[in-house]
Every structure is written in C-alpha cells, then in structure tokens.
N, C-alpha and C positions, 0 to 999 in steps of 0.2 A: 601501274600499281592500283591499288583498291585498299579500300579503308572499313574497317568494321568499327560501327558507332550504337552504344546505349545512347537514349535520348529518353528523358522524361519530363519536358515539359512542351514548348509551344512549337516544336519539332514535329509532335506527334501528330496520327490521320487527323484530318479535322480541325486543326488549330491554325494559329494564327502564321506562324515561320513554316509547315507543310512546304509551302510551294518551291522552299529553299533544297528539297531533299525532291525533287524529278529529276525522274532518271535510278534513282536509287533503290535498288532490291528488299523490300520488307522481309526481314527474315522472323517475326512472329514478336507476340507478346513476352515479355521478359520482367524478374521482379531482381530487387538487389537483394545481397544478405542483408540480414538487419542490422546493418553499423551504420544508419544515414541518417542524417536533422534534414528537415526538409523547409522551405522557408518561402511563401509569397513576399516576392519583391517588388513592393506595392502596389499588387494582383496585374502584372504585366506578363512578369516570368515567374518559375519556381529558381530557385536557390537551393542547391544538396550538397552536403559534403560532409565528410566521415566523421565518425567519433570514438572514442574509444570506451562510450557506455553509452548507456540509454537509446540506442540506435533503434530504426523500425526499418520495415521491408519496403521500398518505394518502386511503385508500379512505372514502366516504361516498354519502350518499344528499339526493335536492333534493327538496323539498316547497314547493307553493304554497297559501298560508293564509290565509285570514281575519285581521282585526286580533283579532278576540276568541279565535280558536286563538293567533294569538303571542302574547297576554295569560296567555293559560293557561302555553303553554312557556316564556315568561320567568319565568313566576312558581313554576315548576317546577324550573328550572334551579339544581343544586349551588351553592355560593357560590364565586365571582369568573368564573366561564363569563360571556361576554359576546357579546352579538353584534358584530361588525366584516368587514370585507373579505374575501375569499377568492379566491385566485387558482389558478382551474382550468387544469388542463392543456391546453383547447381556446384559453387565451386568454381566457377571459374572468373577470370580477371580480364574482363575486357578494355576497352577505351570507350569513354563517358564525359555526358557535359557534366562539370561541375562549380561551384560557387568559393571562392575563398572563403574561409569561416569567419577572419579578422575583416570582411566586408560587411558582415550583418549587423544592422544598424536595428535601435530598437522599435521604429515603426515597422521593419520585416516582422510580420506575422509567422511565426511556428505551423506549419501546417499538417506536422507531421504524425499525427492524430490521424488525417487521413491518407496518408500512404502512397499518395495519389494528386497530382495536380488536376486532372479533370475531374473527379471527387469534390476538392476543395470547392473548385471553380462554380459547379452544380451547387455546392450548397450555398454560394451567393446570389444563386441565378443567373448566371452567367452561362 
C-alpha cells in the first residue's frame, strides 16, 4: 500500500526531518484552505490545526510513500504532531501533519501571519 502525506514543516526539501521521507515521491507544492493557525513550537517544528474562523492558507509540500517510509516519518515525528485531514485549497481533503490545538502553550509563537514555516524561519535567520 502507499500513503499520500501533506507536510508543512521540517518534512519539507531542505529541512531538518527531509531525510525521514527517501524513497518517497514529491508530488508538487501545495497550500491549505484558509482554516489553519499555524504555531512555532519553540522554533523546532511548526504546529497547524484547524479553526473555525480567522484561519489562513499555510504553505506545504505532498508526498506519496511507501508504508515502511510512513513507518519511519511517524516515528520521527516531534511528540503530539499527528497525522489527520487536511483541507486544501483546490477542495480536496487529504492526510496531513497536524498539532492538537489544546497542546499550544503560550510561549508557541502564532506564526500564522506568515503562512509558511520556511517564511517564519527566514525571518529569524535561520
């Protein structure tokens, strides 16, 4: 079997978990609908999940994988990041990393101004 994954933070080319996702097919740049907070978790990972207002569009990247790559990236994955739903801007509902919202404590930063964890990331210099 094979698994289709939205990822938007340290999953993505470039970053830091990347190497968790070889083997796995890039299938292109992707944004969400706008129903998402976006949250640096104390600039490690980003933090997304859904709202029922004030949402923005948060930039990421789809990849299709093997069961034994999503065995690796789940088991990679920061603690409480979760797979669950993701509702892209084209309308459709994929599977996505997301953050419980009852996890966000208030040194989590809002990041959601920029849309974007490599944005955010840029504007610390990082």
């Amino acid at each position: 079997m094979s698994k289709t994954l939205f990822v938007n933070g340290t999953l993505m080319k470039g970053l830091a978990l990347h190497k968790n996702l070889e083997g796995a097919e890039f299938l292109g740049a992707f944004r969400t609908a706008p129903v998402y907070r976006i949250y640096s978790i104390n600039d490690v990972h980003p933090g997304m999940h859904e709202v029922a207002s004030g949402g923005v569009s948060v930039a990421g990247e789809m990849y299709k994988m093997s069961d034994e790559t999503w065995a690796k990236v789940e088991a990679g994955e920061p603690p409480h990041l979760y797979c669950g739903p993701v509702k892209l801007d084209d309308g459709r509902v994929v599977e996505g990393i997301l953050f419980p919202a009852d996890k966000i404590k208030p040194e989590h930063v809002d990041i959601s101004r920029f849309g974007d964890w490599r944005a955010y990331m840029a504007s610390k210099g990082k």
